[in-house]
FIPA-407992 format. One line per 8 residues: number of its first residue (from 1); for each residue x, y, z of C-alpha. Coordinates in steps of 0.05 Angstrom, whole numbers, always signed. Example, Ala and Ser with C-alpha at 12.3 -4.5 7.8 and 13.67 -1.06 7.14 Angstrom:
FIPA-407992
1	+246 -90 +156; +273 -21 +143
//
This chain:
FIPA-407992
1	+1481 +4086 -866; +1453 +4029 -833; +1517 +3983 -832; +1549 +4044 -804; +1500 +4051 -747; +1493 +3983 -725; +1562 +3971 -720; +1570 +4023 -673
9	+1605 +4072 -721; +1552 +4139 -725; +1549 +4166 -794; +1518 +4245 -786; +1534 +4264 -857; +1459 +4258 -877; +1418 +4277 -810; +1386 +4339 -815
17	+1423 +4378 -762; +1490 +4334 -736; +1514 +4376 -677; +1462 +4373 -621; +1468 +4300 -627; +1534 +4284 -652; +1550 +4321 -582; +1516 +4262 -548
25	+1533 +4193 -569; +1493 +4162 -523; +1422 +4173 -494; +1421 +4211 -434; +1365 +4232 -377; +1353 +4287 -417; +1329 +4258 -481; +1268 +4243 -432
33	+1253 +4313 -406; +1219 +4344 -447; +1272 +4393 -458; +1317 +4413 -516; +1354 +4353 -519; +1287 +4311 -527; +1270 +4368 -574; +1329 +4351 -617
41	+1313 +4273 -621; +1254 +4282 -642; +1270 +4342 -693; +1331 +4304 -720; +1326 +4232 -717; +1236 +4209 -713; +1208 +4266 -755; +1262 +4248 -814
49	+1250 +4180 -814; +1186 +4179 -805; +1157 +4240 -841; +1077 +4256 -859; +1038 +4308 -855; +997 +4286 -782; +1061 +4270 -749; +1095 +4344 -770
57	+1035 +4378 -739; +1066 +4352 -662; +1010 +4365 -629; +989 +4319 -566; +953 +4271 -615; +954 +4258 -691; +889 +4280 -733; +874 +4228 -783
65	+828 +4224 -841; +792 +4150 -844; +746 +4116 -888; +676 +4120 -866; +654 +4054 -831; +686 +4008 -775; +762 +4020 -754; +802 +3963 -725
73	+856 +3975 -673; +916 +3939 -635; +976 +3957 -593; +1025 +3908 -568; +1101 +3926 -535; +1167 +3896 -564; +1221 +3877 -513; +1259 +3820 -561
81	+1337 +3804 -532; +1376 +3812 -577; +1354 +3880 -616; +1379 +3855 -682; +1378 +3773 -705; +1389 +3752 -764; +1332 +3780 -814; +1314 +3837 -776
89	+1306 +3879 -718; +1263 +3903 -660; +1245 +3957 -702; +1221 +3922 -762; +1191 +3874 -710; +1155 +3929 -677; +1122 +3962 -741; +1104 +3890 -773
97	+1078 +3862 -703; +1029 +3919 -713; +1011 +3914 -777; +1000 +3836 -776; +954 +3840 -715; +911 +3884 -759; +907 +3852 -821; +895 +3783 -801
105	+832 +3822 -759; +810 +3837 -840; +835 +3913 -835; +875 +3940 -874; +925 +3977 -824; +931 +4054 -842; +972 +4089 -779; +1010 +4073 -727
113	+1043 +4097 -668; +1113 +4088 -627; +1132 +4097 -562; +1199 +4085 -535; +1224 +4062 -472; +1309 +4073 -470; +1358 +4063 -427; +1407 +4114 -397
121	+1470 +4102 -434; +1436 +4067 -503; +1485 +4087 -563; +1454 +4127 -611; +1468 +4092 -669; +1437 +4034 -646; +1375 +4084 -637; +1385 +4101 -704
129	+1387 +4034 -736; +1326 +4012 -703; +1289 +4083 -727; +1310 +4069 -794; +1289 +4001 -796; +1225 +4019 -774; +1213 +4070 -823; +1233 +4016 -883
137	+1179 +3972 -852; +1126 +4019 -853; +1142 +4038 -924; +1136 +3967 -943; +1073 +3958 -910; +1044 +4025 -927; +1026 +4049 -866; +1055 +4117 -830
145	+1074 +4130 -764; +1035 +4189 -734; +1053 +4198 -660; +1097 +4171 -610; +1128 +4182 -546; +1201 +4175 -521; +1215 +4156 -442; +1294 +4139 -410
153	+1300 +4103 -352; +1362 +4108 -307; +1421 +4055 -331; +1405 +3997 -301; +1337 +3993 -291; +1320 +3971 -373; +1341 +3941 -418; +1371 +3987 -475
161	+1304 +3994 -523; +1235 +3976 -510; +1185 +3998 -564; +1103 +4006 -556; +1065 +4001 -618; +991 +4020 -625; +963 +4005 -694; +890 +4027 -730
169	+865 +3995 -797; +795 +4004 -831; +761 +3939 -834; +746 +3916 -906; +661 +3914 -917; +626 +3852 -926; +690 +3812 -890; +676 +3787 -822
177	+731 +3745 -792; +751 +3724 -714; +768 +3669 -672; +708 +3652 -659; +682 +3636 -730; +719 +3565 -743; +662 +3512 -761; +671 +3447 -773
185	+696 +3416 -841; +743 +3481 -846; +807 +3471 -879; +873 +3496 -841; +925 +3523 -874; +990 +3556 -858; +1028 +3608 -902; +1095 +3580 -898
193	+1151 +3554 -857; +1143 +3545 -780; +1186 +3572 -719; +1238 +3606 -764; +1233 +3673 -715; +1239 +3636 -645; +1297 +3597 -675; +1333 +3657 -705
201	+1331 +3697 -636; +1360 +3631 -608; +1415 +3605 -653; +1444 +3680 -635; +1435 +3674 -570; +1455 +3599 -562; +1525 +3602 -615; +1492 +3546 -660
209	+1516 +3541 -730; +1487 +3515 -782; +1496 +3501 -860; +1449 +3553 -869; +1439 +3614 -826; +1370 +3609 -791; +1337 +3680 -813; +1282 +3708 -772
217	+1214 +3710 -824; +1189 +3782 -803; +1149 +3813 -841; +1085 +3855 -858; +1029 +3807 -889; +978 +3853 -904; +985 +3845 -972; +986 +3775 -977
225	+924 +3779 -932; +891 +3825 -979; +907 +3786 -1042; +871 +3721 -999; +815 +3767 -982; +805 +3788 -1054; +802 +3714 -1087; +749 +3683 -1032
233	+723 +3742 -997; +677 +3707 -940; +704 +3647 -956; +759 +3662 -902; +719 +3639 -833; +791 +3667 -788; +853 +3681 -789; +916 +3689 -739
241	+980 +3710 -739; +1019 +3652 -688; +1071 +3696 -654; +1087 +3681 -587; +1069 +3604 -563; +1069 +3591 -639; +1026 +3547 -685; +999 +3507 -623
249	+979 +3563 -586; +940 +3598 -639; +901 +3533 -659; +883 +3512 -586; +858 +3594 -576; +816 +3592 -638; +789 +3518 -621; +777 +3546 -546
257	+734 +3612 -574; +700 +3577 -623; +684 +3506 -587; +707 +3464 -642; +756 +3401 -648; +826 +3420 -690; +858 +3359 -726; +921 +3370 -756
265	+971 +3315 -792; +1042 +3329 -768; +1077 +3309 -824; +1048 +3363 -869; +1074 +3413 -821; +1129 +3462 -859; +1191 +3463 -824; +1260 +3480 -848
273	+1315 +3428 -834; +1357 +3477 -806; +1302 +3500 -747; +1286 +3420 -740; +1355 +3419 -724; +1360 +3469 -670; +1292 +3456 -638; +1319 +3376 -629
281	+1382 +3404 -607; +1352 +3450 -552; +1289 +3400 -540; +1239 +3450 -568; +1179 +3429 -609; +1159 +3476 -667; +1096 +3485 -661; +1119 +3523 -594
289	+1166 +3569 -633; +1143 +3633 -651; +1136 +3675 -718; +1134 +3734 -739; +1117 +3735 -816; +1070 +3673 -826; +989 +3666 -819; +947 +3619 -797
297	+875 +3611 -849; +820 +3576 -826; +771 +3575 -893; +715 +3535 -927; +732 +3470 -950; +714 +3489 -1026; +757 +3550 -1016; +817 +3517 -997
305	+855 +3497 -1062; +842 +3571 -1084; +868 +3599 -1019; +939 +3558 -1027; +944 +3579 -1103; +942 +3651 -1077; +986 +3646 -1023; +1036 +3600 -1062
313	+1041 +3658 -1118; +1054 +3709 -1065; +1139 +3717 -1046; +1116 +3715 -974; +1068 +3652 -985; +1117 +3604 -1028; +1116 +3551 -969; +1045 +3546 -954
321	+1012 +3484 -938; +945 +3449 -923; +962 +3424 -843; +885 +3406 -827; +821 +3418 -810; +758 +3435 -760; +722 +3377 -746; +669 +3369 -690
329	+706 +3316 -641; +745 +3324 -590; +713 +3402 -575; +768 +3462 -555; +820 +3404 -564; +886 +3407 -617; +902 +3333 -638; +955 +3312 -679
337	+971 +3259 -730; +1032 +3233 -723; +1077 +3206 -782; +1066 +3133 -738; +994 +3142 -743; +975 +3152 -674; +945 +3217 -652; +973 +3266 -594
345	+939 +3315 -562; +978 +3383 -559; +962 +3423 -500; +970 +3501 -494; +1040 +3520 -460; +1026 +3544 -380; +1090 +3599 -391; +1132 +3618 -450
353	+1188 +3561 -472; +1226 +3622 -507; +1233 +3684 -464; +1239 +3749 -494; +1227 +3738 -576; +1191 +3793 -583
//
């Protein structure tokens, strides 16, 4: 179905009841009113794909059963142009946004919820790709979606889709990570390739061509995160997941919170000839480009080699390097080596270089 529906051509033959919505093509005011038509979308296109026993109940909010002890929870809003890039789409970008804001908190996400924001005049199958590729990311993370919302704006005054995501995970016991927790002599690493999500979103929209298609690295790393947590346990000091300003934004936050120096050598950054290319070709620097399926570790120095061996035998973690550490000069500051040997100081971005990449 879904090479039917994001080409445009609507395949009914396994939705629960085709007519109501094979009668409109395209979303309409009505999907939004609370009426039968809104009804309908959510009895024949959410509650399919994203079936569980809180959701079916309807009600005004879902009534979950939790772990006893301290919940973790995050929302963020997905507004990425265009809705499907190479290597995914704003609905598996909306589910494992979620989920990756929770688990590199130390939680292990359980539920989340979506809210949609369409446009009068949004084709349905596009709807329905993005549904169904949200439902395939929450299987692969394990998580379930147990509310939501649906809102249409008159044509003109959105953008097609816009998805809200709220997310709650039960924090792990005995793990305390955060920002704020760097020290000094902490090893940095990263969990693979850098700026492979900004560059994905761009090649589209720019026309570049490359050898090798530049694929967008989204994806839900709670279980990589878990398998980390597992093998050092409190050896893990904070983690991050450097999405929008990329790597450079994340390390200058987490020196700012936690008033330490960050030192990183630039040539043991991991960065994929292809997305070299484009960032030269459109004057971008990747450290600036964001991801959407890598971490950021900050851990004990005698941690460290078992950190990378863990990441490294994960299929998410294959490219993960050792970029650095937490040292004690240069406080809130993120210096880098430079393959010449002198040192630059990388400052945080005042706006966004790449509009609209998630």
């Amino acid at each position: 179905m879904a090479e039917n529906v994001i080409s445009g051509a609507l395949d009914f033959s396994n939705w629960s009841c085709p007519l109501p919505l094979a009668d409109y093509p395209t979303i309409v005011m009505g999907h939004g009113g609370g009426g039968k038509l809104g009804n309908e979308l959510v009895e024949h296109l959410f509650l399919p794909a994203f079936r569980n026993p809180a959701l079916e109940n309807l009600g005004d909010a879902a009534v979950l059963d939790v772990a006893a002890g301290k919940l973790a929870m995050s929302t963020d809003s997905f507004v990425v142009q265009p809705l499907f890039f190479p290597g995914g789409s704003i609905g598996g970008l909306a589910v494992n946004g979620t989920v990756n804001d929770l688990a590199v908190s130390g939680a292990e996400p359980k539920f989340l919820s979506a809210s949609f924001i369409l446009e009068e005049g949004f084709p349905l199958a596009q709807l329905a790709a993005i549904v169904a590729a949200m439902a395939e990311a929450a299987a692969v993370a394990g998580v379930q979606i147990v509310t939501g919302d649906t809102k249409v704006v008159e044509r003109g005054h959105g953008d097609g889709c816009y998805i809200n995501t709220a997310g709650i995970g039960v924090l792990r016991p005995g793990i305390t990570v955060g920002p704020h927790r760097a020290q000094p002599g902490d090893a940095i690493l990263v969990s693979g390739t850098i700026g492979d999500h900004g560059m994905a979103i761009m090649s589209v929209r720019e026309g570049l061509e490359f050898e090798s298609q530049i694929r967008s690295d989204c994806a839900a790393l709670n279980g990589l995160i878990a398998d980390v947590l597992a093998a050092v346990g409190s050896g893990v000091h904070a983690m991050r997941d450097p999405t929008r300003g990329g790597l450079a934004s994340t390390l200058n936050e987490i020196a700012q919170s936690s008033g330490v120096g960050v030192a990183i050598d630039e040539p043991s950054l991991p960065v994929r000839l292809e997305v070299q290319s484009a960032c030269e070709l459109l004057g971008l620097d990747p450290v600036y480009v964001a991801n959407e399926g890598k971490a950021v570790f900050f851990v004990a120095p005698e941690a460290a080699e078992r950190v990378l061996e863990v990441l490294r035998s994960h299929p998410l973690g294959r490219d993960a390097a050792r970029i650095g550490q937490v040292t004690a000069e240069h406080p809130r500051m993120l210096v880098a080596r430079t393959a010449m040997g002198a040192n630059r100081v990388i400052a945080t971005q005042i706006g966004e270089q790449l509009p609209r990449i998630c």
